[in-house]
N, C-alpha and C positions, 0 to 999 in steps of 0.2 A: 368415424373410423373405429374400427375394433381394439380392444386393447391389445397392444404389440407386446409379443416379447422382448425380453431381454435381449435377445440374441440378435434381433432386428434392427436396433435403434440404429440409429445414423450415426449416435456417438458411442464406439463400445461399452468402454467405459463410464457410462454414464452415472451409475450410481454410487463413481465413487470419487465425482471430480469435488472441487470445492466450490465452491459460488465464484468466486472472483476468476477460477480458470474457466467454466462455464460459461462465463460471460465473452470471455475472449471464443472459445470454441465455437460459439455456434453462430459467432460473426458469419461464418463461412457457408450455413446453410439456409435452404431454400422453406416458403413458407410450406410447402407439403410437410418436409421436418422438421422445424420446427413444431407443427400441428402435434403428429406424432409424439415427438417427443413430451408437449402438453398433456396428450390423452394419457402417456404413459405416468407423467409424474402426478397429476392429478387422480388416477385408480391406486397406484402406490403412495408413493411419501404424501405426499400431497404441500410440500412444503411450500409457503407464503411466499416465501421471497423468488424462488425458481419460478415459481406461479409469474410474478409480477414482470419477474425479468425474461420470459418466455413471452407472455402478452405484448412487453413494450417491444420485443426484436419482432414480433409477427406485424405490429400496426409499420415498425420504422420499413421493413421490406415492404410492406403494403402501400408504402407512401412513398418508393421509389430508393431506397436509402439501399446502394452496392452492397454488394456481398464480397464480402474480404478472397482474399485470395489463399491457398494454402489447404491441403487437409484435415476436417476438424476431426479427422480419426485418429490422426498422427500422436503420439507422446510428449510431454513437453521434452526440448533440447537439454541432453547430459550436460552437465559442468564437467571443465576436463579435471582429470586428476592431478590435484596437487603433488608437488616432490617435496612436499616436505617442510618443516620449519625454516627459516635461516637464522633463526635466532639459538643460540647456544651457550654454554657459558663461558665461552669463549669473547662472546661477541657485547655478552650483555654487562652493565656499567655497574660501577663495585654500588655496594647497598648504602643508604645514608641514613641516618636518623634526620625527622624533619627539623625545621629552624624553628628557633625561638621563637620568643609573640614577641610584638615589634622589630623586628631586623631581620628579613629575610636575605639578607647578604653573609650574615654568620651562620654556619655551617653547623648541625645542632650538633649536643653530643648524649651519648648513653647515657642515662640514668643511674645505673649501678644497680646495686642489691639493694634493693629497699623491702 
């Protein structure tokens, strides 16, 4: 196969995913892309690791192992937006100085000016 562009890949994004999301992504593709994908990162980055984990997804489909389901073009899912803290100083417990050494039941106290 010829070297693909960028713009071909299976996975857009591809060169700028992380290896651990990589790994999930391309549960979902076939060994044709996979291939591709190979030829592409081995004329570019050429990185070791993508290499190995590229090889092992092409033998595991080669040997019968399903293809996940889902689009590996897709983005990972947004986390929703928070509203906000509920912590305030309202809500939060007055300040202590820690306890002495031995008796953590007495409640320490300030040191003073020293």
């Amino acid at each position: 196969m010829a070297d693909a562009p960028r713009q071909t890949l299976p996975l857009p994004d591809y060169d700028e995913l992380p290896l651990g999301t990589l790994e999930h992504r391309i549960r979902a593709l076939d060994t044709d892309a996979l291939e591709q994908l190979m030829t592409y990162e081995r004329a570019h980055a050429h990185r070791t690791a993508v290499i190995q984990l590229l090889d092992n997804r092409i033998q595991q489909v080669a040997a019968g192992s399903a293809l996940s389901g889902g689009d590996p073009a897709a983005g990972p899912e947004r986390a929703h937006a928070r509203a906000g803290s509920k912590v305030s100083p309202a809500t939060s417990p007055e300040p202590r100085s820690a306890p002495p050494h031995g008796n953590p039941d007495q409640p320490g106290r300030p040191k003073g000016n020293r």
